[in-house]
DSSP file (Angstrom, degrees, kcal/mol; ACC not computed):
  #  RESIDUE AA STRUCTURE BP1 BP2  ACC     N-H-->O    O-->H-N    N-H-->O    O-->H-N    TCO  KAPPA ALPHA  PHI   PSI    X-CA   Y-CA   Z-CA
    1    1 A X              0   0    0      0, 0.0     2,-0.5     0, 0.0     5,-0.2   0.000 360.0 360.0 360.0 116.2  -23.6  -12.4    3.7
    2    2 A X  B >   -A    5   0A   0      3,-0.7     3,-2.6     1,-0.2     8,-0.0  -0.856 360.0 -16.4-113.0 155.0  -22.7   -8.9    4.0
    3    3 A X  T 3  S-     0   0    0     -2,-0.5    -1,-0.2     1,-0.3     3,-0.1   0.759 121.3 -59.5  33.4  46.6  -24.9   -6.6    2.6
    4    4 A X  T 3  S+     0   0    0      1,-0.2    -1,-0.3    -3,-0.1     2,-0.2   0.618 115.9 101.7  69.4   8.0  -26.7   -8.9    0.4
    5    5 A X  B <  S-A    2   0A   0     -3,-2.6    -3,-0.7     4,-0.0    -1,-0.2  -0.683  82.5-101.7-141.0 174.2  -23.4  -10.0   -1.5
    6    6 A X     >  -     0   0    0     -5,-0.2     4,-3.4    -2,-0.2     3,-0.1  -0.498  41.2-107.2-123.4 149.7  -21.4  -13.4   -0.9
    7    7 A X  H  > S+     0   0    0      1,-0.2     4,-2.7    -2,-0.2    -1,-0.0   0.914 123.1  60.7 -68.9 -28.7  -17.9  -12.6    1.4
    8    8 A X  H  4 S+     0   0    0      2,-0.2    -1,-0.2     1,-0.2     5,-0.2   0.866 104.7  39.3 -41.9 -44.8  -16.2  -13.2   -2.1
    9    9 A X  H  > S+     0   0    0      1,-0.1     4,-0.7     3,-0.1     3,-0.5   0.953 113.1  62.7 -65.8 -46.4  -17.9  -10.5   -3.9
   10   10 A X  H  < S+     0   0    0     -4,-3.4     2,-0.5     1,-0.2     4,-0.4   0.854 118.5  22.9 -49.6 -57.0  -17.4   -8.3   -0.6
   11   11 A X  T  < S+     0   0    0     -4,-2.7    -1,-0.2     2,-0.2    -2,-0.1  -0.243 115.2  63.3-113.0  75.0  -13.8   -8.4   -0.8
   12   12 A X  T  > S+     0   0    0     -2,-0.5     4,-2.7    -3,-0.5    -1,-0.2   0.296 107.3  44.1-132.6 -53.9  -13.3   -9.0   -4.1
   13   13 A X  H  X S+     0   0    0     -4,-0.7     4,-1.2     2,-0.2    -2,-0.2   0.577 112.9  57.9 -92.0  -3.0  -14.9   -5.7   -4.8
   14   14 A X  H >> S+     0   0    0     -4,-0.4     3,-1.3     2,-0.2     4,-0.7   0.985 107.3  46.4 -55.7 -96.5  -12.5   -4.2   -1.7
   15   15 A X  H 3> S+     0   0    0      1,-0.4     4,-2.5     2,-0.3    -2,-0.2   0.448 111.8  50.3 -60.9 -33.6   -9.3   -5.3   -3.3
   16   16 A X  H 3X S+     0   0    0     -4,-2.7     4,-1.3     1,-0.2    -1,-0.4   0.998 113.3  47.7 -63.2 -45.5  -10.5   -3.8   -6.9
   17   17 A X  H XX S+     0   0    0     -3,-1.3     3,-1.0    -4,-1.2     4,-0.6   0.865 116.5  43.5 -54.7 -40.4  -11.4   -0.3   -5.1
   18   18 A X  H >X>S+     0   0    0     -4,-0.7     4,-2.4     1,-0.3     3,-1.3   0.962 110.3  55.4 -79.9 -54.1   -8.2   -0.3   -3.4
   19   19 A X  H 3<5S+     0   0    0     -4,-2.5     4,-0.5     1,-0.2    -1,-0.3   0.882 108.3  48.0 -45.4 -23.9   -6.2   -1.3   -6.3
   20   20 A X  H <<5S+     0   0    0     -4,-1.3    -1,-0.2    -3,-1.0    -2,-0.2   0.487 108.9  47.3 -94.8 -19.1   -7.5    1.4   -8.3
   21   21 A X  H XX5S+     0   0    0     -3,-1.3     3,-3.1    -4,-0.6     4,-1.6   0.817 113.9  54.1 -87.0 -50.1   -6.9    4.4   -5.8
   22   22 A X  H 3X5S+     0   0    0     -4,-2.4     4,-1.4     1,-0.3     5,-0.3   0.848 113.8  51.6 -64.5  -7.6   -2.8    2.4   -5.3
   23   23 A X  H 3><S+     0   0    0     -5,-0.5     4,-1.4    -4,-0.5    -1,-0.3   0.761 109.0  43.4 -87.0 -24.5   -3.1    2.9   -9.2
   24   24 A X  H <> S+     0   0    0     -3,-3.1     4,-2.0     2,-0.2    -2,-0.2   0.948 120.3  37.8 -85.8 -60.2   -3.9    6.2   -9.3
   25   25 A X  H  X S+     0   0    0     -4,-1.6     4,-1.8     2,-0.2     5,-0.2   0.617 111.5  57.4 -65.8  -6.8   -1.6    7.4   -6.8
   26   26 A X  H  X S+     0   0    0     -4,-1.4     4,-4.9    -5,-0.3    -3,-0.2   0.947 112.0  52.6 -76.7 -70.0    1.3    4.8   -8.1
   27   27 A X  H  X S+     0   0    0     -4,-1.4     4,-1.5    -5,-0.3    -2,-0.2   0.783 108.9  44.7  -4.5 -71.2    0.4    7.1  -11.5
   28   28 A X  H  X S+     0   0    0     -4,-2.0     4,-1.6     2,-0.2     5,-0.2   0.979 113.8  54.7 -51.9 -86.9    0.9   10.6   -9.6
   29   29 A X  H >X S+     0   0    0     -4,-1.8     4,-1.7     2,-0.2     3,-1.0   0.933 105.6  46.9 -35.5 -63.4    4.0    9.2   -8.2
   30   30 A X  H >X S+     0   0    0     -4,-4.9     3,-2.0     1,-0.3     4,-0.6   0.816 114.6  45.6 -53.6 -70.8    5.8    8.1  -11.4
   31   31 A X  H 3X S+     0   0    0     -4,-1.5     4,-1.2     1,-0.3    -1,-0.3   0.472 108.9  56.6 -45.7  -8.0    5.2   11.2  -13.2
   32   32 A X  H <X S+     0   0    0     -4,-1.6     4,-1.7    -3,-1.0    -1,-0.3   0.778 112.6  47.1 -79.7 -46.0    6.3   13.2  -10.0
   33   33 A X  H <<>S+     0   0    0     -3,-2.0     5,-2.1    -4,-1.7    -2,-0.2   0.651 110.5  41.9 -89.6   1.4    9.3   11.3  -10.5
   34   34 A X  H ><5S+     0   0    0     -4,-0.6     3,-2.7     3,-0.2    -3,-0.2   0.756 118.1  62.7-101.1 -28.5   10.2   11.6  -14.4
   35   35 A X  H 3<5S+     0   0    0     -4,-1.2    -2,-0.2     1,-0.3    -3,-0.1   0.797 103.8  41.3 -35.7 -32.1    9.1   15.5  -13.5
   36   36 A X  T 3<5S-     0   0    0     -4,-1.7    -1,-0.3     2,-0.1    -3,-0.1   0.273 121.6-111.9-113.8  21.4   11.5   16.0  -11.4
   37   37 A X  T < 5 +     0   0    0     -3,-2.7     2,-0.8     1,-0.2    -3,-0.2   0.853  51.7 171.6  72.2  34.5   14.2   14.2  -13.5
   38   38 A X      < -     0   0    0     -5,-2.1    -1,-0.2    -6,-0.2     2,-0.2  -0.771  34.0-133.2 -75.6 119.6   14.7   11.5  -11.5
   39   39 A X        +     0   0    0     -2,-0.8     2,-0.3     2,-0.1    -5,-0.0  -0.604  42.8 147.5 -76.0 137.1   16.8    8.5  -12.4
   40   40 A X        -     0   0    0     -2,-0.2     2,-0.8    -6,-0.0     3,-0.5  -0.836  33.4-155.3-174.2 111.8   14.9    5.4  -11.5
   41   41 A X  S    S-     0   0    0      1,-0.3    -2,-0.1    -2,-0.3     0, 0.0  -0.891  86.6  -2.7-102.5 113.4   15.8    2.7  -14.0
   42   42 A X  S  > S+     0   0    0     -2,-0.8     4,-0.6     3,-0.0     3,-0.5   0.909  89.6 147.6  91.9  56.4   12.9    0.4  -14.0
   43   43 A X  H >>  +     0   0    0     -3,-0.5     3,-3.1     1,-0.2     4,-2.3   0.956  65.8  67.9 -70.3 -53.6   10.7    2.5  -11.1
   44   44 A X  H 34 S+     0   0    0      1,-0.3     4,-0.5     2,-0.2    -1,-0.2   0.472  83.0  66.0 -28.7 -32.9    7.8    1.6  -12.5
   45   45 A X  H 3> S+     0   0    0     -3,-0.5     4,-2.3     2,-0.3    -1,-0.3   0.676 108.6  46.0 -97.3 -38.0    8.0   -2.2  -11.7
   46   46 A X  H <X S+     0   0    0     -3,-3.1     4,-2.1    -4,-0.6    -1,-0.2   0.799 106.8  48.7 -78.8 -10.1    7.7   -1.2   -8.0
   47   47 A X  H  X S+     0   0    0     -4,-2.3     4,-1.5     2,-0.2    -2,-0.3   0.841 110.6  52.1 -86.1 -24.0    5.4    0.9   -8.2
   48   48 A X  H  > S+     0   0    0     -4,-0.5     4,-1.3    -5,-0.3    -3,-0.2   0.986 117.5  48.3 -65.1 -53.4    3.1   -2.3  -10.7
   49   49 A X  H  X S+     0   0    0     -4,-2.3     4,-1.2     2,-0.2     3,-0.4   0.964 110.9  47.8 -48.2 -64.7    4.2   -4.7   -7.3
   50   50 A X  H >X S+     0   0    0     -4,-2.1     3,-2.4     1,-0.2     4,-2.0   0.791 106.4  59.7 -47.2 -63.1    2.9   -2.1   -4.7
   51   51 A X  H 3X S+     0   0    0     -4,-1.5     4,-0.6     1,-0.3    -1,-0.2   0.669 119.1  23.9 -21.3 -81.6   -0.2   -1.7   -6.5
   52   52 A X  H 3X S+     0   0    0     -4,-1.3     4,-0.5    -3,-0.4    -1,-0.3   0.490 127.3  46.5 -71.0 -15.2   -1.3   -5.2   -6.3
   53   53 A X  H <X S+     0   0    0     -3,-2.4     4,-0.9    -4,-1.2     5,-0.2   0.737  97.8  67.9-112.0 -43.9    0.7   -6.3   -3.0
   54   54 A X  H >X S+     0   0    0     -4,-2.0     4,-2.4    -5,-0.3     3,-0.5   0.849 103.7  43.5 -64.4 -49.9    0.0   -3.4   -0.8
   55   55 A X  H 3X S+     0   0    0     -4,-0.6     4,-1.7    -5,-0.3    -1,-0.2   0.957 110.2  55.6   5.8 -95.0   -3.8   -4.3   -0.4
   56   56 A X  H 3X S+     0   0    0     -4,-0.5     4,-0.9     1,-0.2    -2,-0.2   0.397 111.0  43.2 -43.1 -20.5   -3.2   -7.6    0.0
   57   57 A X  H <X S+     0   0    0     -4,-0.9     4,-1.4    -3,-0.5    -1,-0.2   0.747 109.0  54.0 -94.1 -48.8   -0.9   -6.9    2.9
   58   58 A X  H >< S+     0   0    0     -4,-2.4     3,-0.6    -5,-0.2     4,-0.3   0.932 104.9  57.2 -54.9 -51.9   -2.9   -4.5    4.5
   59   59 A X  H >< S+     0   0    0     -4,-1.7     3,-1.6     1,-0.2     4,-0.5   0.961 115.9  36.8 -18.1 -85.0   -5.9   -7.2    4.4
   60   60 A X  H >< S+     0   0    0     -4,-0.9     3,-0.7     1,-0.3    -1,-0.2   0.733 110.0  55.3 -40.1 -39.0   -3.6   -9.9    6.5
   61   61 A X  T << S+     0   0    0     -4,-1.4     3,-0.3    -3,-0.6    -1,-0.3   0.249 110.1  49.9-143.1 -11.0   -2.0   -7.8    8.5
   62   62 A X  T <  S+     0   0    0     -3,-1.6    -1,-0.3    -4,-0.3    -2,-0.2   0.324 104.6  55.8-115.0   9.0   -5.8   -6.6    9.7
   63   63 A X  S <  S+     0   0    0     -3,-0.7    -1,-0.2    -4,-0.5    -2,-0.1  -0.304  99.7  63.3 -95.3  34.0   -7.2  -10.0   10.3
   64   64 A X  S    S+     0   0    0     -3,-0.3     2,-0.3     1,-0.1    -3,-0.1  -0.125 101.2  77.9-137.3   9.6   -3.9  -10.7   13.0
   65   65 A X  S    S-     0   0    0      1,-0.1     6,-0.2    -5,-0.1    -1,-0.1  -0.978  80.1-131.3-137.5 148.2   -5.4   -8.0   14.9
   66   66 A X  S    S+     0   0    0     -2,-0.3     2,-0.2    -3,-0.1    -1,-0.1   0.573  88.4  19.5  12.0 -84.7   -8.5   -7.2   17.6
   67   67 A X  S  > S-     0   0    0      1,-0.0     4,-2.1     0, 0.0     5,-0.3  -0.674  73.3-119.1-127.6 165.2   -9.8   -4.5   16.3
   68   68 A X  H  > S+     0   0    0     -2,-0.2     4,-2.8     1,-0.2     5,-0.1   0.969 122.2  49.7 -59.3 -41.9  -10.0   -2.5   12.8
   69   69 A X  H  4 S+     0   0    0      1,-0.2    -1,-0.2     2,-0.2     4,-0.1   0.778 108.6  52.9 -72.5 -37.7   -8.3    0.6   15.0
   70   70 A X  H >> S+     0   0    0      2,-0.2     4,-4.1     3,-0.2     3,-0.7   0.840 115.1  38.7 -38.9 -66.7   -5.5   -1.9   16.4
   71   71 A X  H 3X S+     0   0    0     -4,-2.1     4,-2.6     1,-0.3     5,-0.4   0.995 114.5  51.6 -90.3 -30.2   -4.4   -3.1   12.9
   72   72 A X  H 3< S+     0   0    0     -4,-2.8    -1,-0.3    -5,-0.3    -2,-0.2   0.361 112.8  49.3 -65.1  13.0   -4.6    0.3   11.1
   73   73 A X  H <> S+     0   0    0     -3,-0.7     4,-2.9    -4,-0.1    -1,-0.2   0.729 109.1  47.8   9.2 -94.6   -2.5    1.6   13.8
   74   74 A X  H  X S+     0   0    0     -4,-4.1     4,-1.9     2,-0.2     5,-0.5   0.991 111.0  53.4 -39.1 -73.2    0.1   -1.2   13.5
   75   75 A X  H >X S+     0   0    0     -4,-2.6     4,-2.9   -14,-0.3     3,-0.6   0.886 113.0  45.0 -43.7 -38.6    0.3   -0.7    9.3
   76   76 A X  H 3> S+     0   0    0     -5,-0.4     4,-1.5     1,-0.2     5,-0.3   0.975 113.9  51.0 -89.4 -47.3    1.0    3.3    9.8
   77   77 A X  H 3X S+     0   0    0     -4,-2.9     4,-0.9     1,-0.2    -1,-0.2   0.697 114.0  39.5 -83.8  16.7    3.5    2.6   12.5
   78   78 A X  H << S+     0   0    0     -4,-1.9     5,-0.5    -3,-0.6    -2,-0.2   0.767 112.8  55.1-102.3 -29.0    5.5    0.2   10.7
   79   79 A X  H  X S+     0   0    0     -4,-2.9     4,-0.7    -5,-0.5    -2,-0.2   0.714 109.3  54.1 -42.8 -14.5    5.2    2.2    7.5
   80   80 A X  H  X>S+     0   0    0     -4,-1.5     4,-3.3     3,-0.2     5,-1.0   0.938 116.1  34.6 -88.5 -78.0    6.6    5.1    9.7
   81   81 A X  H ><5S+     0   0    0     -4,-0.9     2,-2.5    -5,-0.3     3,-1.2  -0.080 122.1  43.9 -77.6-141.1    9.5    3.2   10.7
   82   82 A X  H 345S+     0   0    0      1,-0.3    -1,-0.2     2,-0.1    -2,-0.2  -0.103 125.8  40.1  46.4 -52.8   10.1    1.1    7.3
   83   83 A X  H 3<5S+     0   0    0     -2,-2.5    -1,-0.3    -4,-0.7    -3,-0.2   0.791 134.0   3.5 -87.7 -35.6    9.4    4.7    5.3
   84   84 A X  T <X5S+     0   0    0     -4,-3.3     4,-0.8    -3,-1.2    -3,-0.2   0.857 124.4  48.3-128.5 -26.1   10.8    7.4    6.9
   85   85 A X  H  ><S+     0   0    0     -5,-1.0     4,-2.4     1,-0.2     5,-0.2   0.959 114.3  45.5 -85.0 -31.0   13.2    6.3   10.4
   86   86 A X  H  > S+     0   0    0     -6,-0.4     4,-2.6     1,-0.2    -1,-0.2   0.837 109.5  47.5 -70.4 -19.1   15.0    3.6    8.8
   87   87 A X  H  > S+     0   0    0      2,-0.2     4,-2.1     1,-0.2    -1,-0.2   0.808 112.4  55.8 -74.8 -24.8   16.0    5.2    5.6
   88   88 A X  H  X S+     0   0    0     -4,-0.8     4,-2.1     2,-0.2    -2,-0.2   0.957 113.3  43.7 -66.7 -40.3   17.0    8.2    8.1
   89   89 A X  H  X S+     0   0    0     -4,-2.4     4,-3.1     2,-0.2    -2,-0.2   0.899 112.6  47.7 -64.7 -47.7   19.4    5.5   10.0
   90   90 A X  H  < S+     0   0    0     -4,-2.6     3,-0.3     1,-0.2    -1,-0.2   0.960 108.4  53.1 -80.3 -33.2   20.7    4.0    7.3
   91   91 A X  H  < S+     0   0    0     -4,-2.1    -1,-0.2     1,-0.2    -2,-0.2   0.774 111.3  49.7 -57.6 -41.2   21.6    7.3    5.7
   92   92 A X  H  <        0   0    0     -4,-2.1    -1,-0.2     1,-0.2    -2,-0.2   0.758 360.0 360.0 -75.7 -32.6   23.4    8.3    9.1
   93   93 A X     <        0   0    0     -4,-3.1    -2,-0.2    -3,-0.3    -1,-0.2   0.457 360.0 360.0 -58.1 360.0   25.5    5.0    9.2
């Protein structure tokens, strides 16, 4: 029991709030990209996955570690290299 509530309800009610901020910003992000006249044929359909997948990932990938500080750590430096060094690499190959 956390806080009165069953660990189902507890991250249950997680996964909506987070889905609903990746929605918001998935939102921002598409219209930044038909704003700026980007071709993206079907963008949208990654941006539906991340929404629901990105959560879910973060969740696992913070129970395989120690501490809370440990796996939110780990997720921003492999989004760092995944997001910004490898597209830089491949772009230089």
């Amino acid at each position: 029991m956390i806080s009165g509530s069953s660990m189902t309800a507890y991250w249950l009610g997680h996964y909506i709030a987070d889905v609903i901020v990746c929605s918001l910003l998935s939102a921002v992000s598409i219209a930044a990209y038909h704003g700026f006249g980007i071709k993206l044929p079907n963008g949208w359909a990654l941006f539906l996955v991340m929404i629901f997948s990105n959560p879910a990932f973060l969740y696992f990938f913070s129970f395989l570690m120690p501490t809370e500080e440990a796996g939110s750590l780990s997720v921003k430096i492999i989004y760092f290299l995944f997001g910004i060094i490898a597209p830089i690499a491949v772009s230089i190959l």
